[in-house]
MOPAC internal coordinates of N, CA, C and O (Angstrom, degrees):
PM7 1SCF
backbone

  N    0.0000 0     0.00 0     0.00 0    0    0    0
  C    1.4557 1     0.00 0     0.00 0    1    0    0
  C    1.5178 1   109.42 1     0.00 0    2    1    0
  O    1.2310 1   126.23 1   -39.32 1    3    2    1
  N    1.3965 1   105.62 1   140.68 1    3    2    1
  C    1.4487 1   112.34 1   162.83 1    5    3    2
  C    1.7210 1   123.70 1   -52.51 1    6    5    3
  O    1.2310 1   123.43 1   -54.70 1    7    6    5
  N    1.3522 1   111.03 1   125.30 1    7    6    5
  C    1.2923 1   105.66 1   176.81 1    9    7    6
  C    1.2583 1   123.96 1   -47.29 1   10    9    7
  O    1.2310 1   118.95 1   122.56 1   11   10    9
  N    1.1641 1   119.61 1   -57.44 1   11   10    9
  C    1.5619 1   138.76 1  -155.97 1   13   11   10
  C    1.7977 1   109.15 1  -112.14 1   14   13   11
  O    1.2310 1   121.87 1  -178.27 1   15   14   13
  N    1.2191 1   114.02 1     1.73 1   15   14   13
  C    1.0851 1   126.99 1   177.75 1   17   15   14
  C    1.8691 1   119.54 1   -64.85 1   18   17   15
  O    1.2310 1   114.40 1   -64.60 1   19   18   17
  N    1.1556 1   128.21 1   115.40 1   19   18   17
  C    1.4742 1   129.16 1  -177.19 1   21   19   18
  C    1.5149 1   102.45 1   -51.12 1   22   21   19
  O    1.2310 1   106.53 1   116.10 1   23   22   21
  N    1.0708 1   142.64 1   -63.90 1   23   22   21
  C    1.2913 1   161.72 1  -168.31 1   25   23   22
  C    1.5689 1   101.84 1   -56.81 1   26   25   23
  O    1.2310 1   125.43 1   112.95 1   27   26   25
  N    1.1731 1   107.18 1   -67.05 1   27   26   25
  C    1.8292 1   108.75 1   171.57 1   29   27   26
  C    1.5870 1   103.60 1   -52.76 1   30   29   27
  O    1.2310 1   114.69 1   145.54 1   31   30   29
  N    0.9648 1   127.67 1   -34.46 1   31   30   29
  C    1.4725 1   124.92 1  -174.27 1   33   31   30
  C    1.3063 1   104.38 1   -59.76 1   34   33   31
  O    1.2310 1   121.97 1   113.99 1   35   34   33
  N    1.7789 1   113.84 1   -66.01 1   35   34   33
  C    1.4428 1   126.99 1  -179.72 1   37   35   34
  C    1.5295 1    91.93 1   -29.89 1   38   37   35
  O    1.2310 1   121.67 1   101.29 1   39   38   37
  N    1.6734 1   114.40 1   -78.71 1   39   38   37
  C    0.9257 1   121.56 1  -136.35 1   41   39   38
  C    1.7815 1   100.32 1   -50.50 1   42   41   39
  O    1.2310 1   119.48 1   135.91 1   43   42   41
  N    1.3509 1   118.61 1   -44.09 1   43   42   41
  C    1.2938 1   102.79 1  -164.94 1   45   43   42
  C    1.6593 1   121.36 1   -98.78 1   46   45   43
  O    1.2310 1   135.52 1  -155.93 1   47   46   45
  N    1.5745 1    87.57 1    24.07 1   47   46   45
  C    1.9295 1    88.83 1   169.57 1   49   47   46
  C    1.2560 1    96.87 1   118.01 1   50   49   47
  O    1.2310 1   116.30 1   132.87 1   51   50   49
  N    1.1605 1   124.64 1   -47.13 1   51   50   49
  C    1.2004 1   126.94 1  -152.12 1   53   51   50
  C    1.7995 1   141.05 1   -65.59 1   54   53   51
  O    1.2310 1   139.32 1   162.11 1   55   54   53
  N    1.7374 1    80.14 1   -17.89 1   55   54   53
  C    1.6914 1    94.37 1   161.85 1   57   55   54
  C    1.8464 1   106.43 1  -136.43 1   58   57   55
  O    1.2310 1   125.27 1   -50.71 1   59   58   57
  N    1.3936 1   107.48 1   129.29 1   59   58   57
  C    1.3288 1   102.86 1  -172.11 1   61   59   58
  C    1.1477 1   124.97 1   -70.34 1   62   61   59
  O    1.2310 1   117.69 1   -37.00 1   63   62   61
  N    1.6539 1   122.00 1   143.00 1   63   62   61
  C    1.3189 1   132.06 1  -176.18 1   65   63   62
  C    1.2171 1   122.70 1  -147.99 1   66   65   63
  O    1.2310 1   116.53 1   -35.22 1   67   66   65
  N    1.4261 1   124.20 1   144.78 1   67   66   65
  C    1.4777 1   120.96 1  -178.32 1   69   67   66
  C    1.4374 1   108.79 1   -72.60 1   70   69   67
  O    1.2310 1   121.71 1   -64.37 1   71   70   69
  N    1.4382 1   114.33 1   115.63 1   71   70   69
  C    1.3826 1   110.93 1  -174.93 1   73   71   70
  C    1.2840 1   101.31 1   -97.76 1   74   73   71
  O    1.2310 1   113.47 1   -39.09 1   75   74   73
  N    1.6382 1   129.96 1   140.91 1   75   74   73
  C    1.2638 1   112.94 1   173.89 1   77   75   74
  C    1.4845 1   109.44 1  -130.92 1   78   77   75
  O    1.2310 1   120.65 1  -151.83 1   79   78   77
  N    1.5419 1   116.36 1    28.17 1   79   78   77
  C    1.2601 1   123.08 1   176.04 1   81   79   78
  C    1.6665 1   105.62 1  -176.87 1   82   81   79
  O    1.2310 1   117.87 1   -14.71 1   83   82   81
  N    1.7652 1   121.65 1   165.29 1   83   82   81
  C    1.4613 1   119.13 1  -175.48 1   85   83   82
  C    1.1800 1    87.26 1  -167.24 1   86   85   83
  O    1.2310 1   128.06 1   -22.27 1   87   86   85
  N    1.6430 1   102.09 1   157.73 1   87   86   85
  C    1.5418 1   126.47 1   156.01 1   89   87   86
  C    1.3300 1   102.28 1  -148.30 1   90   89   87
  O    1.2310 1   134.62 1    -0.17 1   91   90   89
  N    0.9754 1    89.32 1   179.83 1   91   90   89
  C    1.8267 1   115.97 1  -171.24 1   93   91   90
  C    1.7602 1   106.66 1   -53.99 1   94   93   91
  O    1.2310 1   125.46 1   162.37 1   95   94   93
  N    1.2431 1   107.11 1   -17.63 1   95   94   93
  C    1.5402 1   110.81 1  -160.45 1   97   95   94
  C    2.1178 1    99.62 1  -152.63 1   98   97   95
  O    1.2310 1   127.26 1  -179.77 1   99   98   97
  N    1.3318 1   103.64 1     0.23 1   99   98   97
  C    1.8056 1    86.45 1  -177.26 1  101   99   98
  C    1.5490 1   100.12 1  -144.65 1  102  101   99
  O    1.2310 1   106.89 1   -14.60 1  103  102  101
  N    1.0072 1   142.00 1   165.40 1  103  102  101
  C    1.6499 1   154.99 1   171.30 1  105  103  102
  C    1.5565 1   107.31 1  -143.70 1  106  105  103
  O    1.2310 1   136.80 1   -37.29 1  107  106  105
  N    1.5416 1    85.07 1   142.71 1  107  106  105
  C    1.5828 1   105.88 1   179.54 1  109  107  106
  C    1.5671 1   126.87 1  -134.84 1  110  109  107
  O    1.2310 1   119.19 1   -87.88 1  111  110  109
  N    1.3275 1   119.15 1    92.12 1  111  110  109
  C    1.1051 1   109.84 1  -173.83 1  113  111  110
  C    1.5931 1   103.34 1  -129.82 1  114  113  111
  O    1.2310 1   125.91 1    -7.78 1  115  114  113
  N    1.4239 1   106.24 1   172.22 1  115  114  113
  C    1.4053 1   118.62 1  -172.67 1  117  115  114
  C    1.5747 1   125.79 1   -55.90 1  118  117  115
  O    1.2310 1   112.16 1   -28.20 1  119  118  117
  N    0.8218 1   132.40 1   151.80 1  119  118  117
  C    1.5489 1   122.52 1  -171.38 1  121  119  118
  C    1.6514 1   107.20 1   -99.23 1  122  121  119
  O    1.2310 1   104.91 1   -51.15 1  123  122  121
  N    1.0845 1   145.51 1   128.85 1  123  122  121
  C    1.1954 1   149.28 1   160.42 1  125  123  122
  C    1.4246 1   122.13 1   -47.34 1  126  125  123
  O    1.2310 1   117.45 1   172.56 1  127  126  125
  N    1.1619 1   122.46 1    -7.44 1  127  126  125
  C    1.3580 1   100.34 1   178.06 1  129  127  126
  C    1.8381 1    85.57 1  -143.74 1  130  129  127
  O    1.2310 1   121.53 1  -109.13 1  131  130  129
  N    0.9168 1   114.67 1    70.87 1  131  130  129
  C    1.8269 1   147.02 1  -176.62 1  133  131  130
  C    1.1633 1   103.06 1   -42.09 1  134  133  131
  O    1.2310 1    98.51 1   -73.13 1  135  134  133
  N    1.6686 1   156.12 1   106.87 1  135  134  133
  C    1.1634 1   162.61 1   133.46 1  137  135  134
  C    1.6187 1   134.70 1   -24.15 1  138  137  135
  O    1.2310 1   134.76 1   153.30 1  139  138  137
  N    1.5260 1    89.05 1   -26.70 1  139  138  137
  C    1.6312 1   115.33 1  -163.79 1  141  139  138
  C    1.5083 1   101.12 1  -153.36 1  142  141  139
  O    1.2310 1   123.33 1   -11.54 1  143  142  141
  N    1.3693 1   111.21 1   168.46 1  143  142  141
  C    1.1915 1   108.49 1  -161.29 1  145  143  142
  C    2.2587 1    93.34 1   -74.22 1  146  145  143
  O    1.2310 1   125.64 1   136.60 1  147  146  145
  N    1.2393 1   106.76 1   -43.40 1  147  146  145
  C    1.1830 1   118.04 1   166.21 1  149  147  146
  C    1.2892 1   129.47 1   -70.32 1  150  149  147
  O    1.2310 1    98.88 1  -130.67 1  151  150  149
  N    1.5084 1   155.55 1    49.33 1  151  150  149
  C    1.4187 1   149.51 1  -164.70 1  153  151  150
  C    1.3632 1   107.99 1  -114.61 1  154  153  151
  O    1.2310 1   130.69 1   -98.00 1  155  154  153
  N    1.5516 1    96.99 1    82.00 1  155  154  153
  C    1.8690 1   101.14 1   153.59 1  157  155  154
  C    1.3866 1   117.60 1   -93.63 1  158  157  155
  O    1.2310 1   129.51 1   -14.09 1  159  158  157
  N    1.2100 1    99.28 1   165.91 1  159  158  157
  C    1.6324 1   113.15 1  -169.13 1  161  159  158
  C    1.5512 1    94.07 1  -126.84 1  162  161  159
  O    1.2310 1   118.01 1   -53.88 1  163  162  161
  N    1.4831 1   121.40 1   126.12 1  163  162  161
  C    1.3651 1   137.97 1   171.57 1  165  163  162
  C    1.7425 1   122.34 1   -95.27 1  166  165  163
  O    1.2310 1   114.19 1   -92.08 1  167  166  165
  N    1.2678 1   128.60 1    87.92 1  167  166  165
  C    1.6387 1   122.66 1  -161.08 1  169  167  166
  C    1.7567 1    90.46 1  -117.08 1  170  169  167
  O    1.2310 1   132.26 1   -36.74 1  171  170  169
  N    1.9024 1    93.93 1   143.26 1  171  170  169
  C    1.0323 1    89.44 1   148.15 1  173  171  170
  C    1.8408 1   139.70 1   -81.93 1  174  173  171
  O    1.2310 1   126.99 1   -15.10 1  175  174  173
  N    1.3084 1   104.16 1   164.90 1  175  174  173
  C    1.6262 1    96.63 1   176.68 1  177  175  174
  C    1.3464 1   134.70 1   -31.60 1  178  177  175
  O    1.2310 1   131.04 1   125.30 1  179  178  177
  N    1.1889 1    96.30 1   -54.70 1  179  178  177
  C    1.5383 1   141.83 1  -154.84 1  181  179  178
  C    1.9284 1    89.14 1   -85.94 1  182  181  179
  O    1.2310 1   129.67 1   -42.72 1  183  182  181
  N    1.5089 1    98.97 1   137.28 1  183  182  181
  C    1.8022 1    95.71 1   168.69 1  185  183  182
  C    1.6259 1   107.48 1   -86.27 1  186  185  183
  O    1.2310 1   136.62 1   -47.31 1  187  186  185
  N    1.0322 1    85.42 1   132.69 1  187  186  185
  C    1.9334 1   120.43 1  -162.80 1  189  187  186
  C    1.9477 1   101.26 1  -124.04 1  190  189  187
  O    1.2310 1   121.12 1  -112.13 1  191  190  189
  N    1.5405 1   115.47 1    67.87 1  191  190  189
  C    2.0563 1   101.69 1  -171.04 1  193  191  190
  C    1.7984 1    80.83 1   -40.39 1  194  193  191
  O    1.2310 1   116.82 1    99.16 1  195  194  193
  N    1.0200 1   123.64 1   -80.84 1  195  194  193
  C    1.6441 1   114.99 1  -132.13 1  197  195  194
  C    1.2331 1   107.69 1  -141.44 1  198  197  195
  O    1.2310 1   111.94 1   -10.61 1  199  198  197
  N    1.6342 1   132.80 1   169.39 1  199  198  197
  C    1.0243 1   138.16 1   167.82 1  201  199  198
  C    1.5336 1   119.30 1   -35.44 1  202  201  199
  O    1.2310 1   129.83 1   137.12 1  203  202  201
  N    1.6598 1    98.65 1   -42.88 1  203  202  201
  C    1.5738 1   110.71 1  -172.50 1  205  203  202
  C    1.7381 1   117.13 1   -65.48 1  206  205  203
  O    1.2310 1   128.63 1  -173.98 1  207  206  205
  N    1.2951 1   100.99 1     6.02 1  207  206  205
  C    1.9736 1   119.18 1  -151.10 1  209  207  206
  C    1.2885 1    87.22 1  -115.16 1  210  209  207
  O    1.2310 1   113.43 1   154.68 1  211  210  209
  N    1.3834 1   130.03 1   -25.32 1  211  210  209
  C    1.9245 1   127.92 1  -155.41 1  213  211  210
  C    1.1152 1   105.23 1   -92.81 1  214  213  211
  O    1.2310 1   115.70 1   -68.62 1  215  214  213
  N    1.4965 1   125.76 1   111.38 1  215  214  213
  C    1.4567 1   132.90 1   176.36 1  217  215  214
  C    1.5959 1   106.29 1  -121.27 1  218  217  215
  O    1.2310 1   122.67 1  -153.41 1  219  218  217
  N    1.5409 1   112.50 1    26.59 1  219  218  217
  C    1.3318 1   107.36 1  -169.17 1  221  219  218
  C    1.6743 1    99.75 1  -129.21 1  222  221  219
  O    1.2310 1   114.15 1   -72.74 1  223  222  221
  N    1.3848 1   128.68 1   107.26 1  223  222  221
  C    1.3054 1   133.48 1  -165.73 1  225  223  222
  C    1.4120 1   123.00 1   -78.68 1  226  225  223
  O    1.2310 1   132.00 1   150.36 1  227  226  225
  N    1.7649 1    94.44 1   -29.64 1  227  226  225
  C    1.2218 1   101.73 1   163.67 1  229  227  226
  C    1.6702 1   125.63 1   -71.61 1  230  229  227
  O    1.2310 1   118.58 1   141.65 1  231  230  229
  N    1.2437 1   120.31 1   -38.35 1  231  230  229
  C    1.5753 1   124.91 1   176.50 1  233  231  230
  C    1.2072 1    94.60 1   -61.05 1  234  233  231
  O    1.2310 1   107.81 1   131.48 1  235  234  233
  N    1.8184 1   140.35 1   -48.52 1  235  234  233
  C    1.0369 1   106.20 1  -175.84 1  237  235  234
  C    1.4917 1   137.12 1   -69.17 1  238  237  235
  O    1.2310 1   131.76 1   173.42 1  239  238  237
  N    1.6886 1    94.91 1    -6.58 1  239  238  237
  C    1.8387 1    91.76 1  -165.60 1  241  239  238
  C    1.4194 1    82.71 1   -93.74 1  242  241  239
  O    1.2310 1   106.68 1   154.25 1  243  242  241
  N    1.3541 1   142.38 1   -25.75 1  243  242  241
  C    1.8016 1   128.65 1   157.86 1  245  243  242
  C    1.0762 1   101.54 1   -54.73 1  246  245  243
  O    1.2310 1    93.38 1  -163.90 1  247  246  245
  N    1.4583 1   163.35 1    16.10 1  247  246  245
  C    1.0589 1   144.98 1   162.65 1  249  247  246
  C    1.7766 1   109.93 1   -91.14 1  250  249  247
  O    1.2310 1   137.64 1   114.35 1  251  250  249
  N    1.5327 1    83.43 1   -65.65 1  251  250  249
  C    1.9471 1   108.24 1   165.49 1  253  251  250
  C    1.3385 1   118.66 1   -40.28 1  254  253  251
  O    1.2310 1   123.85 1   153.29 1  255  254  253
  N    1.3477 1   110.23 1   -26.71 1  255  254  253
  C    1.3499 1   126.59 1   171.06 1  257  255  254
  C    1.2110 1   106.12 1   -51.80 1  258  257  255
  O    1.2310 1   132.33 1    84.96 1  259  258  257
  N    1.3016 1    93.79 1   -95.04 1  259  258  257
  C    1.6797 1   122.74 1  -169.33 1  261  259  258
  C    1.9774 1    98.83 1   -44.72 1  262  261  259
  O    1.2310 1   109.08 1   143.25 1  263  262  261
  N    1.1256 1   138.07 1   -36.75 1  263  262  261
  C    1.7636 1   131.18 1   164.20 1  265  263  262
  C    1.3561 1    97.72 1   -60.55 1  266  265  263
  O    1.2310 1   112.01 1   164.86 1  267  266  265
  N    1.5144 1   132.67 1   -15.14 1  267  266  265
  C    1.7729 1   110.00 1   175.61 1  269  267  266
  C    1.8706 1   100.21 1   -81.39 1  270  269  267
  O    1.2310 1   126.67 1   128.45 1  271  270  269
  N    1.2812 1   104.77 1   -51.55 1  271  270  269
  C    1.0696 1   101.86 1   169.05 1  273  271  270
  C    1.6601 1   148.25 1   -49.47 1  274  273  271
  O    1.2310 1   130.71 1   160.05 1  275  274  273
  N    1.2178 1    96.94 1   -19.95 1  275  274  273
  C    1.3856 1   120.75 1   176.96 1  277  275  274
  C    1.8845 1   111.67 1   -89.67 1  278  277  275
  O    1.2310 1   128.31 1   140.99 1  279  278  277
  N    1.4476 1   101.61 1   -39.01 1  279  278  277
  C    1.1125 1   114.66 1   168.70 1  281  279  278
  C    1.6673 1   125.65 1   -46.30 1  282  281  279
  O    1.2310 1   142.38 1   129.08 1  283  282  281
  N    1.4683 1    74.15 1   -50.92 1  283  282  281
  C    1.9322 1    74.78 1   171.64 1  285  283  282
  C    1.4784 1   131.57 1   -89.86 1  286  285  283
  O    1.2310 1   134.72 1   146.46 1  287  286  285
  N    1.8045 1    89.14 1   -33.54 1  287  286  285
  C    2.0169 1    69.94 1   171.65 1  289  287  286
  C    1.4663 1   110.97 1   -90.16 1  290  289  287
  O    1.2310 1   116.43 1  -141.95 1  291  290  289
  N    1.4105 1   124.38 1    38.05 1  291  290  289
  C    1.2384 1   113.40 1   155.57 1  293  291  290
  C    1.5345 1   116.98 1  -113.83 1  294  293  291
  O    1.2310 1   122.44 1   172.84 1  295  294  293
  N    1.7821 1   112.94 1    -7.16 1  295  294  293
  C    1.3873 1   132.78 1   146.88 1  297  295  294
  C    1.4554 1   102.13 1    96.10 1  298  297  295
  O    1.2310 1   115.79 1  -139.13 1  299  298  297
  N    1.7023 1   125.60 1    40.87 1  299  298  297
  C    0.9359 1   133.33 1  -179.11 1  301  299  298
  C    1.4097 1   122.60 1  -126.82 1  302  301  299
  O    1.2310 1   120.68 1  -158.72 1  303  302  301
  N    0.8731 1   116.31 1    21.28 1  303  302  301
  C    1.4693 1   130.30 1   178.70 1  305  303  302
  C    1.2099 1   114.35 1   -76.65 1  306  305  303
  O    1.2310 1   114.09 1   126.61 1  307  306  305
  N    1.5044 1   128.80 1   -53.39 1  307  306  305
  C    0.8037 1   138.36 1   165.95 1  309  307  306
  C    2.0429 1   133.92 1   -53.47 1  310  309  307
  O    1.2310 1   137.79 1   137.90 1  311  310  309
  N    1.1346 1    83.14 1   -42.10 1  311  310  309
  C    1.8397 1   104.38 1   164.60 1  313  311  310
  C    1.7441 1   102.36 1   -77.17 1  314  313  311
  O    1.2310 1   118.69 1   140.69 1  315  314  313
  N    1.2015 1   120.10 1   -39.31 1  315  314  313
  C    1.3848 1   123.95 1   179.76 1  317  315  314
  C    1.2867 1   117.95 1    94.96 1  318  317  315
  O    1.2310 1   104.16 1   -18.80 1  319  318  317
  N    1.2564 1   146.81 1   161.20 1  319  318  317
  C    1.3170 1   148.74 1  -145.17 1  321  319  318
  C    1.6776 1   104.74 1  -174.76 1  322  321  319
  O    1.2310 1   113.31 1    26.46 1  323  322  321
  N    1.4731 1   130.26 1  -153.54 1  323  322  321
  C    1.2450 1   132.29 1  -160.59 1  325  323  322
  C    1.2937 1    87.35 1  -178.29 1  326  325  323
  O    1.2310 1   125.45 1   -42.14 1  327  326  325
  N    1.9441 1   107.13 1   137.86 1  327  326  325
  C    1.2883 1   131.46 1   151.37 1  329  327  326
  C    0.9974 1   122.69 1   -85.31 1  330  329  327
  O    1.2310 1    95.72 1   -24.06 1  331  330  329
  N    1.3213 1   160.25 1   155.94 1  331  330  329
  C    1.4110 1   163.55 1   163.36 1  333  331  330
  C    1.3124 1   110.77 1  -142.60 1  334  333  331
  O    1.2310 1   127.69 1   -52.34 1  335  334  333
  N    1.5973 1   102.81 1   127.66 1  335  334  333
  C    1.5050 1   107.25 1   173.51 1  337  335  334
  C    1.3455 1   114.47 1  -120.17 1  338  337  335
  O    1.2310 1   109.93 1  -115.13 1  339  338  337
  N    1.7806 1   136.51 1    64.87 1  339  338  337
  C    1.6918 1   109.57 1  -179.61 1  341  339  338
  C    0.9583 1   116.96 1   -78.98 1  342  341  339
  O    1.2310 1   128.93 1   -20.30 1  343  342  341
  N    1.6966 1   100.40 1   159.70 1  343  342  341
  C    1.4399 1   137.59 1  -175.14 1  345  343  342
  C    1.1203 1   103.90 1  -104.94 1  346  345  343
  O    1.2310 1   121.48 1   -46.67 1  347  346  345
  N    1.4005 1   114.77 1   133.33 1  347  346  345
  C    1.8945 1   125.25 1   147.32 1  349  347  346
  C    1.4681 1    84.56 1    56.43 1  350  349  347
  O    1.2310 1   129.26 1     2.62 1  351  350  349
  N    1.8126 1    99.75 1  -177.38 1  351  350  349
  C    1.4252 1   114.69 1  -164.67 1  353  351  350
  C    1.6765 1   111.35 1   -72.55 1  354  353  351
  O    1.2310 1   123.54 1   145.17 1  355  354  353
  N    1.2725 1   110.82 1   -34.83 1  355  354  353
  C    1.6640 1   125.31 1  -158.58 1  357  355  354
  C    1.9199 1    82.18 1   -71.83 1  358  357  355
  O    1.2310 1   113.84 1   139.01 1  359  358  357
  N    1.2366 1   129.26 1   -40.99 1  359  358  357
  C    1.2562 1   141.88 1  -155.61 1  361  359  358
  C    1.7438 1   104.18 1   -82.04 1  362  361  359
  O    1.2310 1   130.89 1   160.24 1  363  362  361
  N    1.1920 1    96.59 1   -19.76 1  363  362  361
  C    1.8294 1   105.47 1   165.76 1  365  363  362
  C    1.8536 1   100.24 1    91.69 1  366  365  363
  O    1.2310 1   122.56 1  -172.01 1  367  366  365
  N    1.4036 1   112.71 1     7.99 1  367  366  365
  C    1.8363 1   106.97 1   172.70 1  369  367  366
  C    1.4298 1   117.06 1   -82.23 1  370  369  367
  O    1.2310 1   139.48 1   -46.41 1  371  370  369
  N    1.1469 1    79.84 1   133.59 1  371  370  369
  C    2.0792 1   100.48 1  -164.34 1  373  371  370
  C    1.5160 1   105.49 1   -94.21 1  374  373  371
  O    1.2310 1   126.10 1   134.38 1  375  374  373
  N    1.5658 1   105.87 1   -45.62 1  375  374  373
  C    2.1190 1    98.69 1  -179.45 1  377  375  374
  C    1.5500 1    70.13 1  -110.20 1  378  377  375
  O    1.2310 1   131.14 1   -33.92 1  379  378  377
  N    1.5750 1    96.11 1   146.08 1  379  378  377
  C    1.3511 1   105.43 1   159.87 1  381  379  378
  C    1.3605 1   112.27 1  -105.11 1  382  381  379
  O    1.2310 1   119.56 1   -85.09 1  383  382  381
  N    1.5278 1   118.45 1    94.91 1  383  382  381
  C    1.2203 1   140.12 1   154.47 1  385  383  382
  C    1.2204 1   119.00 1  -155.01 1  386  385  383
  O    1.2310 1   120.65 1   -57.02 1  387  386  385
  N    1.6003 1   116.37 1   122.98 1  387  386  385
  C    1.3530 1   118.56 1  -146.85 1  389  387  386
  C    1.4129 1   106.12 1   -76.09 1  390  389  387
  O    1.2310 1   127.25 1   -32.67 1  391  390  389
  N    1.9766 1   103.66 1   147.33 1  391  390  389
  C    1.7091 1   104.51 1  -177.51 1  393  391  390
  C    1.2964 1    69.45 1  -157.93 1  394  393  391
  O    1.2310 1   137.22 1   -24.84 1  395  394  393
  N    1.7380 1    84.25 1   155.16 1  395  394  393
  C    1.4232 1   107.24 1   152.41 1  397  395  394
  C    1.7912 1   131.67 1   -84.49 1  398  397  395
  O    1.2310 1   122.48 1   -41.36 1  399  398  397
  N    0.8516 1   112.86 1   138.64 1  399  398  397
  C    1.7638 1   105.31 1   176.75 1  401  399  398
  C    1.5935 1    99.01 1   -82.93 1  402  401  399
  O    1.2310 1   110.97 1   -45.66 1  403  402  401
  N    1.2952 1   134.59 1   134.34 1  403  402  401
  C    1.5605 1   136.62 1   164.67 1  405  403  402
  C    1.7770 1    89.43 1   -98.49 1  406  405  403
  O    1.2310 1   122.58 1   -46.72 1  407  406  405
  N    0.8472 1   112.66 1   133.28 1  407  406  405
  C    2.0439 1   112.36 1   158.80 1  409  407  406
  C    2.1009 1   104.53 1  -144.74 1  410  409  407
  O    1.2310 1   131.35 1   -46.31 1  411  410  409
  N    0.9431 1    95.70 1   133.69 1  411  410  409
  C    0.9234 1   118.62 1   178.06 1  413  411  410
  C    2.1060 1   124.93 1  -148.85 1  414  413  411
  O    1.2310 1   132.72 1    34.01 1  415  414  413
  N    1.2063 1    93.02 1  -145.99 1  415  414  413
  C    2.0092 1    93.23 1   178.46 1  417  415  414
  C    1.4187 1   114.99 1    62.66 1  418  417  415
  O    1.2310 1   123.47 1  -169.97 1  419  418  417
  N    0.7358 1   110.94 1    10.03 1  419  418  417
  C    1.5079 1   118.87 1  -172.77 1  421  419  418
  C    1.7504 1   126.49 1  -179.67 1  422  421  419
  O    1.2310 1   116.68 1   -22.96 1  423  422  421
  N    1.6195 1   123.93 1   157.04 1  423  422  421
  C    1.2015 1   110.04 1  -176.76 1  425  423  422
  C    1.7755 1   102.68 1   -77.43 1  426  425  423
  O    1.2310 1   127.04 1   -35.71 1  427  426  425
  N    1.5689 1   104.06 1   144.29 1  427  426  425
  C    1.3025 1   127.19 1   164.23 1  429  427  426
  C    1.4111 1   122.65 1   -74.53 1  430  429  427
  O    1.2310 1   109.93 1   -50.51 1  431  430  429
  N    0.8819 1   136.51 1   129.49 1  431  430  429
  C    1.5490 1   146.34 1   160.72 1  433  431  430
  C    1.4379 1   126.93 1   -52.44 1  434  433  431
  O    1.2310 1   105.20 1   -44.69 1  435  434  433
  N    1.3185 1   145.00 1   135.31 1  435  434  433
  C    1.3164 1   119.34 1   156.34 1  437  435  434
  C    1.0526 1    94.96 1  -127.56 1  438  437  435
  O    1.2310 1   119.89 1     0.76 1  439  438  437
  N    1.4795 1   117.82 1  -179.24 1  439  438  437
  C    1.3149 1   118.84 1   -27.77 1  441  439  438
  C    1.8021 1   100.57 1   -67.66 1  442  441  439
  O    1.2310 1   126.02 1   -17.46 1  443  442  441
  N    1.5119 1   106.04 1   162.54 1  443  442  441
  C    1.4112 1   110.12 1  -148.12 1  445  443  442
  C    1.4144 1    97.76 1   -97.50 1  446  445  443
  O    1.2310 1   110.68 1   169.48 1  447  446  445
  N    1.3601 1   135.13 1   -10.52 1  447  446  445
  C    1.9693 1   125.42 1   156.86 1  449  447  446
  C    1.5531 1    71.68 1   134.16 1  450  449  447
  O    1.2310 1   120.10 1   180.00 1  451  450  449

């Protein structure tokens, strides 16, 4: 894990967060500055900078996982929601440690800016 990393922090306790899901290897909790009425963020444990860094297929389908799971007990699956993954700066990622955005609760826009 990244020392100084926000995300490594979450991950290991160290800064509090609403977690609303876990596995052995990913965490999911709500994002603080929420997009949608629903915006969790899915990270693995482990510091991951970016999509471009992930050579592990399995962490990602534990990631994909854990957004099915999240999906439902937040009861939006069905209404439908949106994944988002940015990359690097042009890609709009602010901590570089890779998560997924879940957004949902509402209709989405495209194209999204």
């Amino acid at each position: 894990m990244a020392e100084g990393c926000i995300f490594c922090r979450i991950a290991r306790g160290e800064i509090p967060a609403t977690i609303v899901a876990e596995s052995a290897s990913s965490i999911a909790f709500r994002d603080i500055g929420a997009q949608a009425p629903t915006h969790i963020l899915v990270i693995p444990r482990a510091h991951v900078a970016s999509l471009n860094q992930l050579d592990d297929a399995i962490l990602l389908a534990d990631m994909f996982s854990l957004v099915r799971r999240v999906v439902g007990a937040e009861r939006i699956a069905d209404s439908g929601y949106r994944v988002v993954v940015n990359t690097n700066a042009d890609g709009g990622q602010s901590v570089h440690h890779l998560h997924l955005h879940v957004l949902g609760g509402r209709a989405l826009s495209w194209p999204p800016g």
